[in-house]
PATOR-175114 format. One record per residue (C-alpha): residue in one letter; x, y, z. Coordinates in steps of 0.25 Angstrom, whole numbers. Layout:
<voros>
 code  east north    up
    a     X     Y     Z
...
</voros>
This chain:
<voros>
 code  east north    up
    x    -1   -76   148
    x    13   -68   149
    x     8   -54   145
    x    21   -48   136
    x    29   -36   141
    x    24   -24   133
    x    33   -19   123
    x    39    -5   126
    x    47    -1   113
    x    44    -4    98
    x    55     0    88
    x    51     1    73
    x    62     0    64
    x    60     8    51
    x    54    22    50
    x    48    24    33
    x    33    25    33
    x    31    11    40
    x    42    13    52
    x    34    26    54
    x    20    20    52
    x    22    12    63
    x    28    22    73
    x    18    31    72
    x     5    21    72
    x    12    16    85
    x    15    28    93
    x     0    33    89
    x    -5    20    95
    x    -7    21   110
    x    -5     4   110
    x    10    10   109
    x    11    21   118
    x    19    14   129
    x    28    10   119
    x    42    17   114
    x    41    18    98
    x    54    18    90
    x    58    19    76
    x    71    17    70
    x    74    20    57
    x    88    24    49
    x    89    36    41
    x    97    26    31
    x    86    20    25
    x    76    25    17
    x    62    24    13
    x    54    16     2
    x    45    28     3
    x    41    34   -10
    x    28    38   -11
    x    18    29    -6
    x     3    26    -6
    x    -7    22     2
    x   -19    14     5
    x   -29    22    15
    x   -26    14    26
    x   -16    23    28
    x   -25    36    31
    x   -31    26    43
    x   -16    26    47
    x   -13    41    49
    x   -28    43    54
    x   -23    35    66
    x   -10    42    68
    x   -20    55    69
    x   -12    62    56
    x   -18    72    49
    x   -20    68    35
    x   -15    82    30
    x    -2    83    39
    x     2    70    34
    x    -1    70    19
    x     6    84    17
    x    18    79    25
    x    20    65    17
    x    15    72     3
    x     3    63     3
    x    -8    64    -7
    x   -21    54    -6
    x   -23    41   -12
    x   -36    35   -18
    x   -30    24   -26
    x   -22    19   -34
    x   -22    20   -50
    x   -16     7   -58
    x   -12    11   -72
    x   -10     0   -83
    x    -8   -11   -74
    x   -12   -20   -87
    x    -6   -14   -96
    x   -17    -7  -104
    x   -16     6   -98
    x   -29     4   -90
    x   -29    10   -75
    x   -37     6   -62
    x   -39    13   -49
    x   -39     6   -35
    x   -46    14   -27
    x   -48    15   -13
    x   -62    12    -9
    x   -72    18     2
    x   -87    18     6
    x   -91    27    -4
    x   -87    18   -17
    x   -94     6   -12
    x  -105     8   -22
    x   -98    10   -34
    x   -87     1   -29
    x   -97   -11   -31
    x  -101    -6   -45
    x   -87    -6   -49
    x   -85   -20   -41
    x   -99   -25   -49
    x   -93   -19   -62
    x   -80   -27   -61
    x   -88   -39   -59
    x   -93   -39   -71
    x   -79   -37   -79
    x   -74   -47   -73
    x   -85   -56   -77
    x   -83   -51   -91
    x   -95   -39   -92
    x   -90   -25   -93
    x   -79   -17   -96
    x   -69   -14   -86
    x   -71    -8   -73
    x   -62     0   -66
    x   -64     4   -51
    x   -58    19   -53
    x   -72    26   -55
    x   -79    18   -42
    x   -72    22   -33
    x   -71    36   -28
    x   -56    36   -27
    x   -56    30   -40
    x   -62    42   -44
    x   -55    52   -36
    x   -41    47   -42
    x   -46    49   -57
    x   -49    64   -53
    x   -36    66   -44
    x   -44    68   -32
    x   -41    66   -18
    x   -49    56    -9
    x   -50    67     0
    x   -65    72    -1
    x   -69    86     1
    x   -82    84    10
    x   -84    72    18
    x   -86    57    13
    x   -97    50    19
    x   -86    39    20
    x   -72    39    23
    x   -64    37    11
    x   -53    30     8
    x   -39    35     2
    x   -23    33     4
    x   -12    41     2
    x     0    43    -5
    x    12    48     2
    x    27    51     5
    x    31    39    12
    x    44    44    16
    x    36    58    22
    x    25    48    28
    x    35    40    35
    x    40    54    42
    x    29    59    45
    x    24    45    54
    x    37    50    57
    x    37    60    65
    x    22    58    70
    x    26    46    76
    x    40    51    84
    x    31    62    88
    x    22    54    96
    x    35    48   104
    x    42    37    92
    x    56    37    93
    x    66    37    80
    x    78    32    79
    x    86    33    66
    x    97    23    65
    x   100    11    57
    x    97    -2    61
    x   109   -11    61
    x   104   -23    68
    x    93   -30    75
    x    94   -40    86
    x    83   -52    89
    x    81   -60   100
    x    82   -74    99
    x    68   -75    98
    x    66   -64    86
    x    62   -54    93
    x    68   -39    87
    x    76   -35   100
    x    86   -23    96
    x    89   -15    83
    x   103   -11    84
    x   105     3    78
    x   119     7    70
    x   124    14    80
    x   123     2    91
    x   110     5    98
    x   100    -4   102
    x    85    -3   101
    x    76   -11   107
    x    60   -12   107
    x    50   -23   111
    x    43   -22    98
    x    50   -18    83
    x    42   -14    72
    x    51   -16    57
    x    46    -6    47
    x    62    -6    42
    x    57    -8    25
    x    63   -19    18
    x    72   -22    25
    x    63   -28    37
    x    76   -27    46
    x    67   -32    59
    x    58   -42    53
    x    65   -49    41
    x    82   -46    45
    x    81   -46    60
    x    69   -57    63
    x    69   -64    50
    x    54   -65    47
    x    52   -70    34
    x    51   -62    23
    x    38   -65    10
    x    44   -59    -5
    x    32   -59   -12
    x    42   -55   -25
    x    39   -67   -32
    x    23   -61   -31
    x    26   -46   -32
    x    36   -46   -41
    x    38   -29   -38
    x    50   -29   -31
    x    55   -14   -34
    x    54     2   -35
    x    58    14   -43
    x    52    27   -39
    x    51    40   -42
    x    46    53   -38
    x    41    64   -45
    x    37    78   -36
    x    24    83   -40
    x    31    96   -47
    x    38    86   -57
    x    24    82   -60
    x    20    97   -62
    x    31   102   -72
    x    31    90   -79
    x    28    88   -93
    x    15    81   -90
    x     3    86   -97
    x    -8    93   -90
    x   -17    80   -90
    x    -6    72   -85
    x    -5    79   -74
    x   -19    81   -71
    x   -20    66   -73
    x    -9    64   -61
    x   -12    56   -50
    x   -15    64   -38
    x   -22    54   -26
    x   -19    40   -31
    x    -7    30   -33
    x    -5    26   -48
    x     0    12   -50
    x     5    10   -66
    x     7    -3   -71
    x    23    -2   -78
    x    30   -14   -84
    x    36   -21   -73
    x    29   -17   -61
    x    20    -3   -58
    x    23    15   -55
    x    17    20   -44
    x    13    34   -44
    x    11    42   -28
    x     5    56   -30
    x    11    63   -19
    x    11    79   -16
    x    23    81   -20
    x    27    71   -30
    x    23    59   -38
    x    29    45   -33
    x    30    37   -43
    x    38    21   -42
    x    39    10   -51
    x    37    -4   -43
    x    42   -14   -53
    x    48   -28   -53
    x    64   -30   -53
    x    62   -42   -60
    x    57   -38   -71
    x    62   -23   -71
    x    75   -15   -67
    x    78    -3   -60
    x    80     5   -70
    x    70     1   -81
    x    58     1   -68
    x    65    16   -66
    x    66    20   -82
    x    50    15   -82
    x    46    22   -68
    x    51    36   -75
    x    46    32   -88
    x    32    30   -82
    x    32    45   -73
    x    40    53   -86
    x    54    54   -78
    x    66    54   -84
    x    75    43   -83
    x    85    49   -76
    x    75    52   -63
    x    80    46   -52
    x    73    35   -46
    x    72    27   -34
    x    74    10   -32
    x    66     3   -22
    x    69   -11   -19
    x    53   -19   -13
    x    54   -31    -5
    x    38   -36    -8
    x    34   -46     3
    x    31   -47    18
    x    36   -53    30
    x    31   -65    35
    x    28   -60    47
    x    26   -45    51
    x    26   -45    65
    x    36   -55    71
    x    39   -56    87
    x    41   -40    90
    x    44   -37    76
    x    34   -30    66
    x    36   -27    52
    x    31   -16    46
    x    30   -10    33
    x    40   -15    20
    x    48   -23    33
    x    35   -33    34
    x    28   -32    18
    x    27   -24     6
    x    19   -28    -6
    x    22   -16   -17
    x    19    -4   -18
    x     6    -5   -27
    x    -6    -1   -19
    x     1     5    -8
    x     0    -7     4
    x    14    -4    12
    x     9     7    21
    x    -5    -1    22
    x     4   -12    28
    x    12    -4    37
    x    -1     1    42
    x   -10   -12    43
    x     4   -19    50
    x     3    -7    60
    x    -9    -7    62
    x   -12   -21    64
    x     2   -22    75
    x    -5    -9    83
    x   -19   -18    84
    x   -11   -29    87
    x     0   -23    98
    x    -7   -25   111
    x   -12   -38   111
    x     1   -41   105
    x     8   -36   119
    x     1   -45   128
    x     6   -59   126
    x    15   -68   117
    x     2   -75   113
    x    -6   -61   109
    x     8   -57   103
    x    10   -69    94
    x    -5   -67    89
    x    -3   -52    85
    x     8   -55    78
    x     1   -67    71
    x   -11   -57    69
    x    -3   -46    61
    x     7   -54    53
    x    -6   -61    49
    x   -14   -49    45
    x    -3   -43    39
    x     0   -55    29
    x   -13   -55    25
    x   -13   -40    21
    x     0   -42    14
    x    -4   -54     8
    x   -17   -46     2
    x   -12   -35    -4
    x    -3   -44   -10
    x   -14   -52   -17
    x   -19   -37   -22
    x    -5   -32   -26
    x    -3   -46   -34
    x   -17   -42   -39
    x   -13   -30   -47
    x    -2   -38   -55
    x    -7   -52   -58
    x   -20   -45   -65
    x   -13   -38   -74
    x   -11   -40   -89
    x     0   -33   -92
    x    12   -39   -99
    x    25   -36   -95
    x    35   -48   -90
    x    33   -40   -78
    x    18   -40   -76
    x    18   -54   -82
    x    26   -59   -70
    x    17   -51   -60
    x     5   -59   -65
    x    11   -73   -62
    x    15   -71   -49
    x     9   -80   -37
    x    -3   -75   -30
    x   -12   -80   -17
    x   -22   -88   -19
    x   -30   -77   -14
    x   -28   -68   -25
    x   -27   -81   -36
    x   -44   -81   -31
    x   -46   -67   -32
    x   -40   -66   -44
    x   -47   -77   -52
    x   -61   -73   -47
    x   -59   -61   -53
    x   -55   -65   -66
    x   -65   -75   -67
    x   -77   -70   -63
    x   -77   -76   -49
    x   -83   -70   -36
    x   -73   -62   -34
    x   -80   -54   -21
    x   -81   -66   -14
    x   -66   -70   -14
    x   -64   -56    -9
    x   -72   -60     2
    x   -67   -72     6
    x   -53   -65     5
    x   -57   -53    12
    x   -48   -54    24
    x   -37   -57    16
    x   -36   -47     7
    x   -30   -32     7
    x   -39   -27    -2
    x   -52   -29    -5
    x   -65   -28   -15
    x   -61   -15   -20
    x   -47   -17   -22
    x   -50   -30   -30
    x   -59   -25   -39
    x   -51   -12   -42
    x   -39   -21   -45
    x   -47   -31   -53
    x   -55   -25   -60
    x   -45   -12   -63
    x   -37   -22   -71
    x   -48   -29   -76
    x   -43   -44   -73
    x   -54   -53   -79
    x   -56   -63   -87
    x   -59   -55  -102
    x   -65   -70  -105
    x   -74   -71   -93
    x   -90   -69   -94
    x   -97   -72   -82
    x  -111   -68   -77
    x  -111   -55   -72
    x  -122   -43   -70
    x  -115   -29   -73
    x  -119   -19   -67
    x  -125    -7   -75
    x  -117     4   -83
    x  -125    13   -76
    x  -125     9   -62
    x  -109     8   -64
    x  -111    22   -69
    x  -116    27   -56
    x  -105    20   -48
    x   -95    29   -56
    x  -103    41   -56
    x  -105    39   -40
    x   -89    40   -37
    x   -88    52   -47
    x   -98    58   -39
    x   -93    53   -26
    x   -79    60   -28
    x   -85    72   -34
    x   -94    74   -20
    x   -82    72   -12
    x   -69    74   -18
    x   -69    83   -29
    x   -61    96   -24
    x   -70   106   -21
    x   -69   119   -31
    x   -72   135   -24
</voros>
């Protein structure tokens, strides 16, 4: 077989968090040493970055980068994650945790799984995972998921962070190690006749060309949709969010505030809060030096400015506060790595921004193309397989968290015209299974398993969701042994100790 020339010059068009993401996994990757790195980027466009979240894949990320946790969290304001609260997503003022789950909660994991069996099958009260699970307990008590004296397993926690800061920092650590930037304005981008990117033509006339383009350009997908036409999946018609207002408040605001004292004691230090609002959900970021808060709602059923008048009526702003509009294109590309073209980032997918999967995307996408980049280089036939093994893996995982997001809105029982909507939208057939056995008592662990390599998320995440909302048919009574008051007892009383032993802050 003809072995292919190697590729000498890879050009990634779009800085923001996922440009930089993928300049600095590659110049750290010694696949890549040989090869020229360059980012362009205009100073005319800005950032969807507001405040973001993580999940904690993200930590693997920066581990492999060889950053230090501390340098980059005080740079990009960043305070730890342990999950994510949601707060009257039926309507009824009730809350649930999703937490993120490690070794250690695997005995009262299954308690709580055992426990939400049986309400589902119409025996118990409701059961909610926040007290087994540690970092269920940990958010209750403010506590960050860092311990003070070693774990005997390594535990599990994301971040939140200034995504613009973020972005600047991968920055700088990656055109230290040798990536070049340019900053200049893309004006055109010319193929060749068989679709391969061959030169990005700069405003000022000049002409760069590279081997190998990565697209991490945002919404607009100037490479992947505008220049090589790949088709592009809306999935509007099934998440019907299709916008943003956002605003910030600065963590002094919050202190001379006219908040009472429990209030602020009760303010959310190392998780996300997620509350349910008429036409679509607030999200709240605890960041060092301010609160992000932003409404994600649909235009269908909300305007601007009435989704601004209830995101400042939910944080006690004035109306007068000045917000900020952001347009989402919800979907993904049909393909994400086409001829010598890979998309990246809100250029190749996005879902929404409830349980913080962007950056996970990016990640996996990266990750996936760095596994996937020298077997790809050493002939068409091992080129066309790569690509077919990423855009494969990469559908999969969209189309999986999908089926979760769509999870959180088709269970509940809120009745706005908005949330009524959200509940007949179409969903796989996969999730339609899922779904049902739950509610009906079914085998719900054994769809799980015969899904398992299809889904983003597993056992855990279901039953937090599930059971957090309480879905269930209140008519169904099926056989089921309960487990004992005083066993499930323990369970709780295991992860109070647990986070007693290990992350309560240690008083001279």
């Amino acid at each position: 077989m003809k072995v292919k020339q190697a590729i000498r010059k890879i050009i990634i068009l779009g800085g923001g968090t996922a440009g930089w993401m993928a300049a600095a996994a590659l110049v750290n990757n010694p696949v890549f040493a040989a090869i020229e790195l360059c980012l362009v980027e205009s100073d005319n466009i800005g950032t969807i970055g507001v405040g973001e979240g993580s999940t904690p894949h993200l930590k693997r990320f920066m581990d492999n980068l060889g950053i230090s946790e501390k340098d980059w969290m005080e740079r990009c304001h960043a305070s730890y994650k342990t999950g994510i609260d949601f707060i009257n997503w039926n309507g009824d003022g009730q809350q649930y945790f999703h937490p993120f789950y490690f070794q250690m909660d695997v005995k009262p994991a299954e308690v709580f799984f055992i426990n939400a069996n049986a309400r589902r099958r119409g025996h118990g009260n409701a059961v909610k995972p926040d007290a087994f699970f540690s970092s269920g307990v940990l958010a209750k008590h403010n506590l960050s998921p860092k311990p003070n004296k070693a774990l005997p397993y390594t535990n599990e926690y994301g971040y939140h962070f200034d995504a613009t800061e973020l972005a600047n920092y991968l920055k700088d650590y990656a055109c230290q190690r040798g990536v070049r930037q340019i900053i200049a304005d893309v004006v055109e981008v010319s193929t060749s006749p068989n679709q391969q990117i061959e030169t990005l033509i700069l405003a000022n006339g000049e002409r760069l060309s590279a081997d190998f383009f990565i697209d991490a350009s945002g919404f607009s997908a100037k490479l992947i949709h505008k220049a090589l036409g790949v088709p592009f999946q809306s999935f509007a018609e099934e998440l019907l969010n299709d916008s943003a207002v956002t605003v910030p408040l600065p963590v002094l605001a919050l202190l001379d505030s006219t908040q009472t004292q429990q209030a602020k004691a009760q303010q959310a230090k190392y998780h996300t809060r997620a509350t349910a609002l008429s036409a679509g959900w607030l999200w709240q970021i605890p960041l060092t030096h301010r609160l992000g808060n932003g409404y994600v709602y649909s235009s269908r059923h909300l305007s601007a400015n009435a989704a601004a008048k209830e995101l400042l009526h939910s944080v006690n702003l004035p109306e007068s506060t000045q917000v900020r509009f952001l347009k989402l294109r919800v979907g993904v590309s049909d393909k994400a790595w086409h001829n010598n073209l890979l998309a990246i980032g809100l250029a190749q997918s996005f879902i929404e921004p409830l349980e913080a999967t962007s950056i996970m995307m990016t990640q996996f996408t990266l990750e996936k193309f760095m596994s996937l980049f020298e077997r790809y280089q050493l002939n068409k036939q091992a080129e066309t397989l790569s690509r077919q093994t990423l855009n494969q893996a990469v559908m999969q995982l969209v189309l999986g968290i999908k089926d979760y997001i769509q999870a959180h809105y088709v269970t509940s029982q809120r009745s706005e015209a908005y949330w009524v909507a959200a509940r007949k939208v179409a969903i796989s057939q996969r999730l339609t299974q899922l779904l049902k056995a739950w509610y009906q008592g079914e085998d719900f662990d054994l769809l799980l398993y015969q899904y398992d390599q299809q889904l983003a998320y597993f056992r855990p995440s279901w039953y937090a969701l599930l059971a957090g909302m309480d879905y269930r048919d209140p008519k169904l009574k099926r056989p089921f042994e309960p487990i004992s008051a005083e066993i499930t007892a323990q369970a709780i009383s295991y992860c109070q100790t647990l986070v007693e032993q290990y992350f309560q802050p240690k008083h001279s």
